[in-house]
Chimera marker file (.cmm) of the C-alpha trace (Angstrom):
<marker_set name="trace">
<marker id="1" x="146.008" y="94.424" z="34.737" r="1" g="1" b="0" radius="0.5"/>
<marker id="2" x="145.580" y="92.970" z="31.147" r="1" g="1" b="0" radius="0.5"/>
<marker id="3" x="141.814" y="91.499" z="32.215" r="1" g="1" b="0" radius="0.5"/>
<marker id="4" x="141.001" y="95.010" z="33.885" r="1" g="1" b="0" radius="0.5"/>
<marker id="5" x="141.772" y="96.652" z="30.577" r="1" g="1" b="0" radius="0.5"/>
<marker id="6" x="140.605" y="94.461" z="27.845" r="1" g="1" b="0" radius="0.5"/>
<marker id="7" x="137.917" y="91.734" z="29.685" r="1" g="1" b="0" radius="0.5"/>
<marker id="8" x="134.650" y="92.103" z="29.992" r="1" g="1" b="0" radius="0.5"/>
<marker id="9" x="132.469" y="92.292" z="33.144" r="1" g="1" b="0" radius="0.5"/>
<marker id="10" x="133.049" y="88.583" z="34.341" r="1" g="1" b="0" radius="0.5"/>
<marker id="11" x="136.780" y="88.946" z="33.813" r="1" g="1" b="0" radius="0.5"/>
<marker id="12" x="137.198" y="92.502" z="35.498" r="1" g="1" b="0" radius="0.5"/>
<marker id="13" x="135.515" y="91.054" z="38.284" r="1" g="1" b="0" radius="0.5"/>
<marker id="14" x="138.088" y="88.457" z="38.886" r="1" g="1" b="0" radius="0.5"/>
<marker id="15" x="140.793" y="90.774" z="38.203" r="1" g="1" b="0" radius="0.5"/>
<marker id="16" x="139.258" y="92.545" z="41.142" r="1" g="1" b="0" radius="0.5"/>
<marker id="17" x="139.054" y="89.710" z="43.671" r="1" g="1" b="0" radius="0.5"/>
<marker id="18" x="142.834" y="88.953" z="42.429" r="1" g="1" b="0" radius="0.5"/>
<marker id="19" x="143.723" y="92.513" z="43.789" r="1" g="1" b="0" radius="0.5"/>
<marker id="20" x="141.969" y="92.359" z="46.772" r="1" g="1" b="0" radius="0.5"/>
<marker id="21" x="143.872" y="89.005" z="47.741" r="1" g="1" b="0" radius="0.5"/>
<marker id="22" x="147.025" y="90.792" z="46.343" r="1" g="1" b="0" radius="0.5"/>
<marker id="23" x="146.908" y="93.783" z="48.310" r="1" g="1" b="0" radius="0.5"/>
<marker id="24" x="145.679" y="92.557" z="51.623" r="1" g="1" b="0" radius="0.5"/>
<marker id="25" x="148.918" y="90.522" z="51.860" r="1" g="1" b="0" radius="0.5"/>
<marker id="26" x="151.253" y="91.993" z="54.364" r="1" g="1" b="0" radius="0.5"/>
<marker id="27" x="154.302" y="91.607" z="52.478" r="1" g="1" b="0" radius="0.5"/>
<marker id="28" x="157.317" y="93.573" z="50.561" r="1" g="1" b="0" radius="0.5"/>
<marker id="29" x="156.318" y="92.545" z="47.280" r="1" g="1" b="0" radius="0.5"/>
<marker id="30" x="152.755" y="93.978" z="48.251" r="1" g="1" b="0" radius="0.5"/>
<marker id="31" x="154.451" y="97.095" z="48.375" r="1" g="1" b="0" radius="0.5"/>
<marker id="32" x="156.747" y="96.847" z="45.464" r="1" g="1" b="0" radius="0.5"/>
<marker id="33" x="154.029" y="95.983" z="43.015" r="1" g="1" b="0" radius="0.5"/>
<marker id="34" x="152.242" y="99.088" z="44.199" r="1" g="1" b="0" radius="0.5"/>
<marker id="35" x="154.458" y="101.345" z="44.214" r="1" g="1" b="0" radius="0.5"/>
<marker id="36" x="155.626" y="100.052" z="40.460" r="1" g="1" b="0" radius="0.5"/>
<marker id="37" x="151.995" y="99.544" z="39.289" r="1" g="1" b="0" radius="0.5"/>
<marker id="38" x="150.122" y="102.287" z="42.059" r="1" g="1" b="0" radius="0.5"/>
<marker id="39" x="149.886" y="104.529" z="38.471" r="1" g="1" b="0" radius="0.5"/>
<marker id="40" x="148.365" y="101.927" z="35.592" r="1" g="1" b="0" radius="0.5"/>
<marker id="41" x="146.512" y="100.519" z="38.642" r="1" g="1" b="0" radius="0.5"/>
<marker id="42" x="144.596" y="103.834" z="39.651" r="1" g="1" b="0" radius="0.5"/>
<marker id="43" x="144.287" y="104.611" z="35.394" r="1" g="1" b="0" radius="0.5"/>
<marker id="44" x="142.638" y="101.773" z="35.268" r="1" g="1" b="0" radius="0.5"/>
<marker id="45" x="140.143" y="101.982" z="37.676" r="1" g="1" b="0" radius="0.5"/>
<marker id="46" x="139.209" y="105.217" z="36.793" r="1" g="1" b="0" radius="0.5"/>
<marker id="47" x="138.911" y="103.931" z="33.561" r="1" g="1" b="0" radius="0.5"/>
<marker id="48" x="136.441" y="101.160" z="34.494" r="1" g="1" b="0" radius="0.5"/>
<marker id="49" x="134.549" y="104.207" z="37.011" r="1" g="1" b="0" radius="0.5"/>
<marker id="50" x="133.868" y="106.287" z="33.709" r="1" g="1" b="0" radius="0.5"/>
<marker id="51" x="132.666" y="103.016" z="31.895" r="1" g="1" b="0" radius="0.5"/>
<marker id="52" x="130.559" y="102.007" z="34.471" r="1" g="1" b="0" radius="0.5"/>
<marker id="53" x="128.683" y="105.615" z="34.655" r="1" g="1" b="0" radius="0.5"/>
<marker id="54" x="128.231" y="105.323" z="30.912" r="1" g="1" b="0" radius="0.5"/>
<marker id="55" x="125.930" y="102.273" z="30.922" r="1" g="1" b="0" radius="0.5"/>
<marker id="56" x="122.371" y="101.542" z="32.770" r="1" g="1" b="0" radius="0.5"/>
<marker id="57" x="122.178" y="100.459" z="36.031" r="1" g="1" b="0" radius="0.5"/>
<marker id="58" x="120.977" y="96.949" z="34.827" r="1" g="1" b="0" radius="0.5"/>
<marker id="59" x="124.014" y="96.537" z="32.879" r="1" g="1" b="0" radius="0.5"/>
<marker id="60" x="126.508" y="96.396" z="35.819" r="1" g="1" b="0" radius="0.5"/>
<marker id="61" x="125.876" y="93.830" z="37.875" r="1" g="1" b="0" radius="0.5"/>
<marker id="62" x="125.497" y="94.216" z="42.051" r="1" g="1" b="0" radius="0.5"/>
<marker id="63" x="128.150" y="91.948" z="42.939" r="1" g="1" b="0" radius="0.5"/>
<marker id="64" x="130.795" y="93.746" z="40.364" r="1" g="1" b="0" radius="0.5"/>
<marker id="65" x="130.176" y="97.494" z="42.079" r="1" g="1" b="0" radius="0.5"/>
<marker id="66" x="130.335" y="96.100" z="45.125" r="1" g="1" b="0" radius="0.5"/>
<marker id="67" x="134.376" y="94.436" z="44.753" r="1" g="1" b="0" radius="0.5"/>
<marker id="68" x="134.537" y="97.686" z="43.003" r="1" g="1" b="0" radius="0.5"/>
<marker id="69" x="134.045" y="99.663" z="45.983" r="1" g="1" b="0" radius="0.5"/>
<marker id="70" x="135.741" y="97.573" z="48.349" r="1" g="1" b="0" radius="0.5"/>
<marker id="71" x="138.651" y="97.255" z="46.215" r="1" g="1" b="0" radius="0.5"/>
<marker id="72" x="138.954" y="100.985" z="46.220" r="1" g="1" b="0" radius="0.5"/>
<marker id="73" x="138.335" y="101.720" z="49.966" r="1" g="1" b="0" radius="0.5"/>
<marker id="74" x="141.133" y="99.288" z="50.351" r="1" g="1" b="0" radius="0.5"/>
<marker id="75" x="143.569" y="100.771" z="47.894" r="1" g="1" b="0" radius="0.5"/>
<marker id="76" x="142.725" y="104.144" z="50.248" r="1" g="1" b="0" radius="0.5"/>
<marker id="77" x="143.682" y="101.889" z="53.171" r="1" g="1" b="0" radius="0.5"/>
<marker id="78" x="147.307" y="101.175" z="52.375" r="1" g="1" b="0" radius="0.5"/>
<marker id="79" x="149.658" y="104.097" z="53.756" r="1" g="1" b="0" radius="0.5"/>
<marker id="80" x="152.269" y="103.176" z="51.312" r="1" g="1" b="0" radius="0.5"/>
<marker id="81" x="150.331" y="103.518" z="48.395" r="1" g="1" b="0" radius="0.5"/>
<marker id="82" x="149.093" y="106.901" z="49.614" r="1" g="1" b="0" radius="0.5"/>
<marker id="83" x="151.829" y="108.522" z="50.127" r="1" g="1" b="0" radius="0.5"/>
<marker id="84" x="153.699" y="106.929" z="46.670" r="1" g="1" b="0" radius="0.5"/>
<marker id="85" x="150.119" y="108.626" z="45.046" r="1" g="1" b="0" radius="0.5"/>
<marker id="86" x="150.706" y="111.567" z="46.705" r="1" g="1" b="0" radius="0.5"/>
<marker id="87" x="154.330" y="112.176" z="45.793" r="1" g="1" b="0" radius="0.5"/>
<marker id="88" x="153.250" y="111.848" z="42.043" r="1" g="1" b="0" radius="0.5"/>
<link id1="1" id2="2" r="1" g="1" b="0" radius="0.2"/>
<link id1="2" id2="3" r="1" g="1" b="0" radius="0.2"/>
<link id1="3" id2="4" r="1" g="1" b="0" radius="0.2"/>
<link id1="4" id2="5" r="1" g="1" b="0" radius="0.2"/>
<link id1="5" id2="6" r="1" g="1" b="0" radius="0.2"/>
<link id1="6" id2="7" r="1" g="1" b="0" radius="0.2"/>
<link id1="7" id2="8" r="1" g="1" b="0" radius="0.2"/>
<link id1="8" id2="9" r="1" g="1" b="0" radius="0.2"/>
<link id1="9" id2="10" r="1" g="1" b="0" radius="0.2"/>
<link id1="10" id2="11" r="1" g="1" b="0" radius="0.2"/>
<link id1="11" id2="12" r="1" g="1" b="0" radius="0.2"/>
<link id1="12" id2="13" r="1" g="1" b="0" radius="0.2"/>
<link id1="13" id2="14" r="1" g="1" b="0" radius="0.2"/>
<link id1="14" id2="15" r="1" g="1" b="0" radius="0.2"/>
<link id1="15" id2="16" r="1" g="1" b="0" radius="0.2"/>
<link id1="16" id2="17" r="1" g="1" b="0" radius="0.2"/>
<link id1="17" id2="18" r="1" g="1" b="0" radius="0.2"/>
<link id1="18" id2="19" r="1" g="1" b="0" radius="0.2"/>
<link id1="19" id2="20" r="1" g="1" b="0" radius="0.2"/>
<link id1="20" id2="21" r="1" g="1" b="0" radius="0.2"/>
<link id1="21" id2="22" r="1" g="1" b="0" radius="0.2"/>
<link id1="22" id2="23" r="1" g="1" b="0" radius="0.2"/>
<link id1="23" id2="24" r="1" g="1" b="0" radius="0.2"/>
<link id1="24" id2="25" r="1" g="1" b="0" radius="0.2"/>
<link id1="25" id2="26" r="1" g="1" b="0" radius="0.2"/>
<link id1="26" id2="27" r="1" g="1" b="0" radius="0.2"/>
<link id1="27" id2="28" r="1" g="1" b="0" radius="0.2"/>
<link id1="28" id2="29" r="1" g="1" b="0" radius="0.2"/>
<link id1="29" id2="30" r="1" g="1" b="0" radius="0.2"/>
<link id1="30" id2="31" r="1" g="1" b="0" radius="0.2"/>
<link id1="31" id2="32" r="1" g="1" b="0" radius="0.2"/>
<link id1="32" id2="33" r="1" g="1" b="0" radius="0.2"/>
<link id1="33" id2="34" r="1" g="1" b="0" radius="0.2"/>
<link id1="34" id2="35" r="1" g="1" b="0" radius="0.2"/>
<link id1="35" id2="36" r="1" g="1" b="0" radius="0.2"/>
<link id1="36" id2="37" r="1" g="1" b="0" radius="0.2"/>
<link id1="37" id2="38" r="1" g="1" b="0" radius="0.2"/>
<link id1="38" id2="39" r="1" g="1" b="0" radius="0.2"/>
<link id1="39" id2="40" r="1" g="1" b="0" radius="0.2"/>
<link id1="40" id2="41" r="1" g="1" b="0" radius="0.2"/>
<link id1="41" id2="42" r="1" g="1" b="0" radius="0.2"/>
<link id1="42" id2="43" r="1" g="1" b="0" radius="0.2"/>
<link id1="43" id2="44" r="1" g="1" b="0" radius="0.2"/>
<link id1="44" id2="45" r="1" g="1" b="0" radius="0.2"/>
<link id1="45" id2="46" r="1" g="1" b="0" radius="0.2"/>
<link id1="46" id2="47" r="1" g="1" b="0" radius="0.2"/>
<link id1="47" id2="48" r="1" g="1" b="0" radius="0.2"/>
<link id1="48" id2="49" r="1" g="1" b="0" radius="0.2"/>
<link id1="49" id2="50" r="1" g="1" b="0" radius="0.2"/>
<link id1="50" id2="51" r="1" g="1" b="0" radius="0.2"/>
<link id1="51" id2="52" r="1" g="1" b="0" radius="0.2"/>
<link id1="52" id2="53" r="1" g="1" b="0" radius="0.2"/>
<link id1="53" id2="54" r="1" g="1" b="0" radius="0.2"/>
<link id1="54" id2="55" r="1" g="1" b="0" radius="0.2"/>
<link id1="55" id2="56" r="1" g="1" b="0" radius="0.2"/>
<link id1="56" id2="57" r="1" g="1" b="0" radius="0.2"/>
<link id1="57" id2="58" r="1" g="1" b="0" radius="0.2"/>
<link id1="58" id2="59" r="1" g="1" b="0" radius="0.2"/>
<link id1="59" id2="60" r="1" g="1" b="0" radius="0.2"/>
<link id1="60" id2="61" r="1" g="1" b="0" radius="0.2"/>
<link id1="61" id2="62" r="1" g="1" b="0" radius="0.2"/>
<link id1="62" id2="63" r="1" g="1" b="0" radius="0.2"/>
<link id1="63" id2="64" r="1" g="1" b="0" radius="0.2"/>
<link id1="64" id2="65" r="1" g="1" b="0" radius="0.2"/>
<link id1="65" id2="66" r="1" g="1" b="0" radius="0.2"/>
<link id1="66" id2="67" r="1" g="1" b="0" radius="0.2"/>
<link id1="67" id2="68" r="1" g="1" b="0" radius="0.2"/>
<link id1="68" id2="69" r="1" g="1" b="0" radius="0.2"/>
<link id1="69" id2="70" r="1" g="1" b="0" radius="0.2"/>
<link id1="70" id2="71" r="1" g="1" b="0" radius="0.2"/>
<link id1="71" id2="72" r="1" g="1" b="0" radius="0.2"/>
<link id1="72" id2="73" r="1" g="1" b="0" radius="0.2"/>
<link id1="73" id2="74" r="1" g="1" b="0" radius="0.2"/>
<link id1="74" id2="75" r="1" g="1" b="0" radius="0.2"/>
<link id1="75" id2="76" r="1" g="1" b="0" radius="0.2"/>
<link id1="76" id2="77" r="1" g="1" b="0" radius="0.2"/>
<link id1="77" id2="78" r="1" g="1" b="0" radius="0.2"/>
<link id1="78" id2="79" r="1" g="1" b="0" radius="0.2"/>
<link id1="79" id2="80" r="1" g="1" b="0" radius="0.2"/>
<link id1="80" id2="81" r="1" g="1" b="0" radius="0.2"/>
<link id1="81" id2="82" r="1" g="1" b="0" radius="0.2"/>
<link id1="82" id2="83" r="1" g="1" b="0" radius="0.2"/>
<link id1="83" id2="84" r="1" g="1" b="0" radius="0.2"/>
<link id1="84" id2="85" r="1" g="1" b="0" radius="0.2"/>
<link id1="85" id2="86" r="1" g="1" b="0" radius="0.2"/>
<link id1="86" id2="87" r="1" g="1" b="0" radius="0.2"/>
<link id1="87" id2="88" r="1" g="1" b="0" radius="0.2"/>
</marker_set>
């Protein structure tokens, strides 16, 4: 969480393959960590949304928007985390 916060462009983007491998795990402490971390988790990426739409396309590399994206649809994926999102 500390990369997606404070790194820069390179680092967020390996914070973001970390998640993916973190959440496609079928496990308990999948769940646990997102229902513990489902808030700072969604803060921050909305966080690095609005940052994104503040700079020029050329700024923000391909590759980055696309783990971006993926990441996300995944997150929307997980039942779990839905409904834990939804009851807050």
């Amino acid at each position: 969480m500390e990369l997606l916060k404070q790194g820069g462009i390179s680092a967020k983007l390996e914070a973001l393959l970390h998640l993916q491998d973190l959440i496609s795990w079928e496990t308990e402490v999948k769940q646990d960590l997102l229902k513990t971390e489902g808030d700072n988790l969604v803060k921050e990426l909305g966080m690095i949304l609005a940052s994104i739409y503040g700079k020029s396309s050329p700024e923000v590399p391909s590759k980055f928007m696309l783990y971006y994206l993926a990441l996300i649809q995944k997150l929307c994926s997980i039942k779990p985390f839905l409904i834990v999102m939804n009851k807050k």
